[in-house]
Structure formats: structure tokens, C-alpha cells
DRENMIFI-943904 format. One line per field, with one value per residue (C-alpha): residue in one letter; x, y, z; residue number from 1. Coordinates in steps of 0.02 Angstrom, whole numbers. Layout:
N
resn = A,...
xx = X,...
yy = Y,...
zz = Z,...
resi = NUM,...
END
This chain:
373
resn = X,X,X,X,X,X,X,X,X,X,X,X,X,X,X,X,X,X,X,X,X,X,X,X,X,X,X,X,X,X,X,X,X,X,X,X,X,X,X,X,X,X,X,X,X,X,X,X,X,X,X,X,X,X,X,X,X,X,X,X,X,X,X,X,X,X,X,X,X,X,X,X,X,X,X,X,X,X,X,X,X,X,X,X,X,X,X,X,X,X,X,X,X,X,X,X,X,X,X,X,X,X,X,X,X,X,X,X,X,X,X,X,X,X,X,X,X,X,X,X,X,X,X,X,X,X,X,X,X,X,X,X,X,X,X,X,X,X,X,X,X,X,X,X,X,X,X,X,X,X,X,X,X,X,X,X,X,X,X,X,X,X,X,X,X,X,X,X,X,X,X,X,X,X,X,X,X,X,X,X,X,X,X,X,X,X,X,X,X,X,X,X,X,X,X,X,X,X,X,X,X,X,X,X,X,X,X,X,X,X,X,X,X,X,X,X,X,X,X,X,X,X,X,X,X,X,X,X,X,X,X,X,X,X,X,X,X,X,X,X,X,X,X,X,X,X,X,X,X,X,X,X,X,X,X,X,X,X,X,X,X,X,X,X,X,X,X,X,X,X,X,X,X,X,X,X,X,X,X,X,X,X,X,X,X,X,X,X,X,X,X,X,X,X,X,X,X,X,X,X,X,X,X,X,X,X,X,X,X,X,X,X,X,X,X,X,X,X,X,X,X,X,X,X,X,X,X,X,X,X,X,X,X,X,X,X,X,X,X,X,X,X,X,X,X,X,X,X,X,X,X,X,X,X,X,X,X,X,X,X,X,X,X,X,X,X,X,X,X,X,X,X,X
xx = 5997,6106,6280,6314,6496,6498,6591,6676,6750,6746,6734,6673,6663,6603,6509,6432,6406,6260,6397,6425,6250,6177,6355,6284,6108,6161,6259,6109,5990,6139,6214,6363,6463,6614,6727,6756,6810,6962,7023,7137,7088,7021,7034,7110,6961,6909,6947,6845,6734,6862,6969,6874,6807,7008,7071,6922,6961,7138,7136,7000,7111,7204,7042,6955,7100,7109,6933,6915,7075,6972,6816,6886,6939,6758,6692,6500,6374,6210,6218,6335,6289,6391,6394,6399,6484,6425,6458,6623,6620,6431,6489,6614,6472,6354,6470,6505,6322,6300,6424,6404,6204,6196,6071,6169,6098,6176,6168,6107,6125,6186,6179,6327,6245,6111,6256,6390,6271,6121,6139,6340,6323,6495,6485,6351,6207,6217,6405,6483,6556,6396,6306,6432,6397,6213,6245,6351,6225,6106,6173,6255,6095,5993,6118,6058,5924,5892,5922,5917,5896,5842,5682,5527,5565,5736,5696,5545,5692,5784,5658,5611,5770,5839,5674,5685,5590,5462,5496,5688,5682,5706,5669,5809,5830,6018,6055,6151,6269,6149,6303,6322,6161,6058,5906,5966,5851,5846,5963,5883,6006,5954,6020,5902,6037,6022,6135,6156,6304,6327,6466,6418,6318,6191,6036,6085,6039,6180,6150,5955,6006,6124,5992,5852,5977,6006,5791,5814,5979,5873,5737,5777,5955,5961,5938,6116,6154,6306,6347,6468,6561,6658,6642,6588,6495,6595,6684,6510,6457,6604,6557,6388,6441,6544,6422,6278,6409,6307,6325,6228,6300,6476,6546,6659,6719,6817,6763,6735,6729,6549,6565,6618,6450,6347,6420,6357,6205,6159,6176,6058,5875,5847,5919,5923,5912,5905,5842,5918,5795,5859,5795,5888,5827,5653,5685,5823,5815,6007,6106,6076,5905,5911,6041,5963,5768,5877,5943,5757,5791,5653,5709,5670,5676,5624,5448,5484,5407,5531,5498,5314,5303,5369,5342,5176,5215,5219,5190,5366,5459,5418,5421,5463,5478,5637,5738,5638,5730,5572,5469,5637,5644,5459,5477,5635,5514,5396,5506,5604,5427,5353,5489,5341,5324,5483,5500,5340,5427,5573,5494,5381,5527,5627,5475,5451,5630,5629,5461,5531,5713,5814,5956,5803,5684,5831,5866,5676,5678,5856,5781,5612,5739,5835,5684,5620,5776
yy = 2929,2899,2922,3064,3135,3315,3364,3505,3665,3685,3881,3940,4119,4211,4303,4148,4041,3920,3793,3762,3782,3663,3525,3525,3493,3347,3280,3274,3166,3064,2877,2951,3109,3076,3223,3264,3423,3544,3709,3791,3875,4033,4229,4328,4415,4573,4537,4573,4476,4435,4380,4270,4173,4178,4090,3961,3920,3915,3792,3676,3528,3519,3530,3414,3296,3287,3275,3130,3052,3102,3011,2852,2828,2816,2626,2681,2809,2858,3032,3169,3347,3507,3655,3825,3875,3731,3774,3714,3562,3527,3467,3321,3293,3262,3147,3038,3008,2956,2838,2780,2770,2884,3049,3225,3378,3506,3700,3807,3966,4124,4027,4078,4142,4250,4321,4371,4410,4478,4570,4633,4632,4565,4497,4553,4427,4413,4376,4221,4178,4201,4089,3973,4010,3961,3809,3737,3794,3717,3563,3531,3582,3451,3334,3342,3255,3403,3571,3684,3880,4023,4068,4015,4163,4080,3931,3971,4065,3923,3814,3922,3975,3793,3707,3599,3479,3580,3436,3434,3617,3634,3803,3807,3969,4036,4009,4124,4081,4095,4076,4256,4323,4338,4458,4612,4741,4917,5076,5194,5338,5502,5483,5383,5271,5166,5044,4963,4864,4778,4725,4870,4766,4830,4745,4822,5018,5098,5254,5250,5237,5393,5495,5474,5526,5670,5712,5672,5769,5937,5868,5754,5783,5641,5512,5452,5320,5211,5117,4987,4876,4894,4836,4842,5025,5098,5233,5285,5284,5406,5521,5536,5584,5710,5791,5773,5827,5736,5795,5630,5491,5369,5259,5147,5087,4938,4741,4724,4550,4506,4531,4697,4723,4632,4766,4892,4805,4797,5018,5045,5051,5003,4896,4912,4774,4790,4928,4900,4930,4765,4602,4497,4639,4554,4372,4381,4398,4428,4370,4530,4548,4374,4419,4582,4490,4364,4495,4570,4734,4813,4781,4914,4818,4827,4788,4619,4456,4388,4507,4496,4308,4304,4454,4550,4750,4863,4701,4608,4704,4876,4884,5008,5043,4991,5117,5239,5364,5480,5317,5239,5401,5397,5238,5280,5403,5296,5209,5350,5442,5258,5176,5066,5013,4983,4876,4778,4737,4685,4576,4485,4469,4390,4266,4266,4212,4067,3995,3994,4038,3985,3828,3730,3772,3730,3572,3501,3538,3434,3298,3283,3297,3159,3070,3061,2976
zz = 10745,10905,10841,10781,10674,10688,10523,10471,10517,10702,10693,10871,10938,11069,10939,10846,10973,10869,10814,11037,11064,10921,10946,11135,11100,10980,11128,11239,11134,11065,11144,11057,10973,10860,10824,10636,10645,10614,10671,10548,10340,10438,10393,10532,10634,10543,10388,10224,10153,10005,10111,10199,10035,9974,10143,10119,9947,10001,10124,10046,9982,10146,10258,10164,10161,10357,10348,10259,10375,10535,10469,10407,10589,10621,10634,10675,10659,10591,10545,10499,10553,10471,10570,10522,10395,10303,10125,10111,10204,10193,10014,10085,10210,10087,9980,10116,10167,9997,10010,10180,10175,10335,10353,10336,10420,10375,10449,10310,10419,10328,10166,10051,9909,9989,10096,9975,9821,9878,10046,10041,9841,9835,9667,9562,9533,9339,9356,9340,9505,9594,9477,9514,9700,9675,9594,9723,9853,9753,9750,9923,9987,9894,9936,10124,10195,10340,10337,10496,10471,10612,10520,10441,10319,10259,10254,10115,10043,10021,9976,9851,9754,9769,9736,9903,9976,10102,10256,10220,10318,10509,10608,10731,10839,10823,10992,11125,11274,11434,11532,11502,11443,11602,11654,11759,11821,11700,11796,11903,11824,11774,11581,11476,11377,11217,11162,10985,10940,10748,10609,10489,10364,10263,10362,10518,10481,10595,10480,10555,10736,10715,10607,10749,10875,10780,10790,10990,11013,11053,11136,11249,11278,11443,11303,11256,11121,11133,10949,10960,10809,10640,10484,10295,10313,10456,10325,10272,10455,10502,10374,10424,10617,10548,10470,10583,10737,10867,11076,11123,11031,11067,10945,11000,10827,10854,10909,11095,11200,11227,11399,11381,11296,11416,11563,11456,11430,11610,11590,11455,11461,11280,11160,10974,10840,10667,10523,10366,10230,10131,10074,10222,10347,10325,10353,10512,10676,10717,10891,10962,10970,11063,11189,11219,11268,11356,11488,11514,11410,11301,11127,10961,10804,10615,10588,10457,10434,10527,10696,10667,10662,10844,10929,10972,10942,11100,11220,11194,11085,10991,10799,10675,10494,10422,10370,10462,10595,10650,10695,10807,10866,10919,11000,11101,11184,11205,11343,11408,11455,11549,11649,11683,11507,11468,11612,11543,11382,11430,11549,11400,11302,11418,11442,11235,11241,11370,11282,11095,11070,11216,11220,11324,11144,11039,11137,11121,10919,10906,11012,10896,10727,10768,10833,10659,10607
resi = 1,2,3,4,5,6,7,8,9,10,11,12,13,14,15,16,17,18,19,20,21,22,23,24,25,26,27,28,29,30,31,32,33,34,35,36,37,38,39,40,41,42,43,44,45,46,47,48,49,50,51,52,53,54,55,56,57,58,59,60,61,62,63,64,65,66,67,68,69,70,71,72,73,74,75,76,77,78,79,80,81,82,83,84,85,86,87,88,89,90,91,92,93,94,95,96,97,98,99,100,101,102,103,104,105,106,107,108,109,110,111,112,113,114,115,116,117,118,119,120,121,122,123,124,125,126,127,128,129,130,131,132,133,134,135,136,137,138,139,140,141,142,143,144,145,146,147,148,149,150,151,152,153,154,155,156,157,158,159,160,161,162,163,164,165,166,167,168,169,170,171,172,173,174,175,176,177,178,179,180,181,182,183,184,185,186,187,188,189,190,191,192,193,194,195,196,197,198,199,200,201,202,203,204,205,206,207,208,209,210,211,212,213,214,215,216,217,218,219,220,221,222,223,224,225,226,227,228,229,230,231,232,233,234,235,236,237,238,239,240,241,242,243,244,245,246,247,248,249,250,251,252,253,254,255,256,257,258,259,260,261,262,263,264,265,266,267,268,269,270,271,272,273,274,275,276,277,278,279,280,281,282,283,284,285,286,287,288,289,290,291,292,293,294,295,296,297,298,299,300,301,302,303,304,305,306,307,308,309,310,311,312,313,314,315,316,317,318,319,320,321,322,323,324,325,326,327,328,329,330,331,332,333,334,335,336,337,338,339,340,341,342,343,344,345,346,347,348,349,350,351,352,353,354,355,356,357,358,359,360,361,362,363,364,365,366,367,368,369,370,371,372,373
END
């Protein structure tokens, strides 16, 4: 497969950089890359969830319709790849390979249904517009001949609720901008600081990170957490800091440019991923957690099937309980008391990172998918 139409919405941020990351490694192994993609039928930043599905649904006749002008200007090709978000426009993908007799691979990240139904709980799952949800899923996605996800665990999900073919499934690693992301030595300050930064979604566990500052807040007050983001379950967030009235904790409760983050990256000693006590929580392994073992910082994440597939507890990452604030706690203190230590992790996880999960990684896997044609 040498010529390759990228199709579809061509929705890039700084935040979810996979679609630049995964159009880029296409372009390496590829003679050629034909441009099939539009850049309008979006939600304004920040919106809800609603929304978001409302503007999609909106714009759907119109995007598809320049769509389908854009790809009849294409003499040649021999595959069509959707990037993320795929659900829309995976559909019109999948049509045309049909009728074309060209291979689709389509980006199954964040899959709709799982999204909106299971982990925000959005629509309830007995209703009738997320059964319609999973029967479009199901079908675009057996429409496809590939399908790339971040996980092993999603993709058995996948395979699973959709009854999919087990080869049709591709383990591609989300993919960061290294541009930006780059190992910098851990402070020499005298304030032990933590940083965690998220959207407010159920699988992230904010609520956890602000509970086991409140065990730490009397014990080790040099320990200072910084929580950055907004989102679905910043309300509920608020009202827990007003109760808990915590000295060592910041919230900075509004979206900040990645590279705002990054600069306050490079002053923490610790980063935090994930803790959500939820179905998704165990299958993921979220953009942060990669960024964070990508600039050499020692990384405290839910112990999942996800995590535990890739990392090695207390050598490149540390691991605890979901939904757990006395064990985060605990392992906070772990790397406040050995500077040593912390440094140690950090250091494996930036080398975990560059092995299995970096653009280089993500580059090889493209080049052996399209390789099998």
C-alpha cells in the first residue's frame, strides 16, 4: 500500500496530537499521500459533550459532500486511512473502499460508543440512541479491513463487543509531539511539588489526587500539588476543595497551552496520571502519562491492565490502587523521601518510552501495517 488518501476530518490539536503523529508516519513509508480531508463541522473548544455530538450531526451532509468532491479528484491510490475521530467519516471511508476495491484503516481510538455510553454515561446503555450508537460502530468498524487502537486492552474490547476479526486489530501507541516533550533534569528546590493536569472525566480521579493531598497536608507540608484542567466534573471538584480547605494544593481551573504545562513540568518532581475507579480507567493509558515519561519525570499511575502490561511497578513507573488516596499518598512519599529513586524512575521511563511508545515505535508499526498490504 504506497498511496495513501488520508480521509476525513482533519481535527489537530496541540492536545491530540495522534492524527499529526500517525498522518506523518503514513508519509514516511508511503511513494505518496493524497489529502482528503476537511477542517470545518467542529464544537467550539470546551464545549459539552452534547454539543459536540449536535455540531457533528449537524455538519454531516455538508462534510461528507466535500468529502466525496475531494476524493473523486483522486485518480490513484491503494488505501484510505481515517483519522481520529473516525466515527463519522470512517463510515464514507468504508463505503468508498467497498466501491473502489482499496484497504481502509481506520483509527478506532476513543471509540464512540464506549466513550459517550459507558465511561461519561451520556446516554444510558438500555436507551435507544446508544443502541443506535453501537450499531453504527458496529458496522463501520466491520466495514474496515484495519483497525488501529492505543491498547491491547481496547482492542480485545472491541473485538469483543463487535465480534471482530482478532488480525483486523493494530496496537498503535497514541503518540505525543517530541518537539516539545523532552527529558529535563528533576529541581533541586526545597518544596517537593506534584503536578497533575486532566479534562475532568470520570477515568481521571482528580477527586483522589485532592483527597491524598489532604492525608499529606499535615505531614509533609513541602509537598505541594498543582492540578491543572476543566471539564465534565470540575463543579464536583470545586465542592470538594471547599470543603477539604486545602493550604498545599493550586487549581488552575481553566485550559492552558501545552507549553505552558511543559514549563511547569520541568518544576515538579512527580507527575500524576490517572485514578478513576471506572471500566475505561483499566484499559488506557492517556497522553499524559506519555508526555510525562517522555520528559524523564517519575510517573504515579493506576495499577490497570493497561499500566501493568507495559510498565514494571517501582522500576519505571509506580502503581497504585485505583481510586485509592492513602496508597497515592504512600507513594508520593516514597519519592519525596529518595531523590535518588525518583530520579531512577524517571530515568526507566523515559527509556520505557523511547523503546515502545515513541513517534520512532509508532513509525516501525505503520511501516510493518502497510507492509502487509
Amino acid at each position: 500500500m504506497k498511496k495513501i488518501v488520508i480521509l476525513g476530518q482533519s481535527n489537530v490539536t496541540e492536545e491530540a496530537t495522534r492524527n499529526t503523529i500517525l498522518c506523518a508516519a503514513f508519509a514516511i513509508h508511503a511513494d505518496k499521500i493524497e489529502d482528503c480531508t476537511i477542517k470545518f463541522g467542529f464544537a467550539p473548544p470546551g464545549t459539552s459533550p452534547h454539543i459536540k455530538l449536535f455540531y457533528a450531526l449537524l455538519f454531516t451532509p455538508l462534510r461528507w459532500g466535500s468529502i466525496l468532491f475531494k476524493y473523486y479528484q483522486i485518480k490513484d491510490h491503494d488505501a484510505i486511512f481515517v483519522p481520529y475521530p473516525s466515527y463519522l467519516d470512517g463510515w464514507i471511508g468504508c463505503i468508498l473502499g467497498k466501491l473502489k476495491h482499496k484497504k481502509v484503516i481506520i483509527d478506532g481510538f476513543l471509540g464512540i460508543y464506549d466513550t459517550i455510553v459507558r465511561d461519561r454515561k451520556i446516554f444510558k446503555e438500555e436507551s435507544l440512541i446508544a443502541q443506535i450508537i453501537w450499531q453504527y460502530e458496529k458496522l463501520f468498524l466491520s466495514s474496515a479491513d484495519h483497525i488501529l487502537v492505543d491498547t491491547q486492552l481496547n482492542g480485545e474490547m472491541l473485538q469483543k463487543d463487535y465480534d471482530l476479526p482478532k488480525g483486523k486489530i493494530k496496537i498503535i501507541p497514541v503518540g505525543i509531539d517530541e518537539d516539545l516533550w523532552k527529558p529535563v533534569k528533576l529541581p533541586d528546590t526545597s518544596k517537593f511539588k506534584v503536578i497533575f493536569w486532566c479534562t475532568f472525566i470520570p477515568l481521571h480521579g482528580a477527586d483522589i489526587v485532592a483527597k491524598a493531598a489532604h492525608l499529606l497536608e499535615k505531614q509533609r507540608p513541602d509537598i505541594e500539588f498543582l492540578i491543572i484542567g476543566t471539564g465534565q466534573l470540575s463543579n464536583n471538584f470545586d465542592k470538594l476543595l471547599k470543603k477539604l480547605q486545602l493550604s498545599n494544593l493550586k487549581w488552575i481551573s481553566q485550559f492552558i497551552p501545552l507549553k505552558s504545562i511543559y514549563a511547569l513540568t520541568k518544576e515538579a518532581h512527580c507527575c500524576l496520571g490517572i485514578f478513576g475507579n471506572t471500566d475505561k480507567t483499566d484499559r488506557v493509558i492517556p497522553y499524559k502519562v506519555y508526555q510525562a515519561l517522555a520528559c524523564d519525570r517519575p510517573v504515579i499511575t493506576a495499577r490497570t491492565q493497561a499500566s501493568q502490561a507495559l510498565f514494571t511497578d517501582k522500576k519505571d513507573i509506580l502503581l497504585v490502587s485505583p481510586g485509592n488516596p492513602i496508597e497515592l499518598a504512600n507513594a508520593i512519599l516514597s519519592l519525596h523521601q529518595d531523590p535518588l529513586f525518583a530520579a531512577e524512575i524517571g530515568k526507566k521511563g523515559r527509556f520505557l518510552y523511547e523503546k515502545y511508545l515513541s513517534c520512532a515505535a509508532i513509525n516501525q508499526k505503520i511501516g510493518g501495517l502497510l507492509a502487509q498490504g
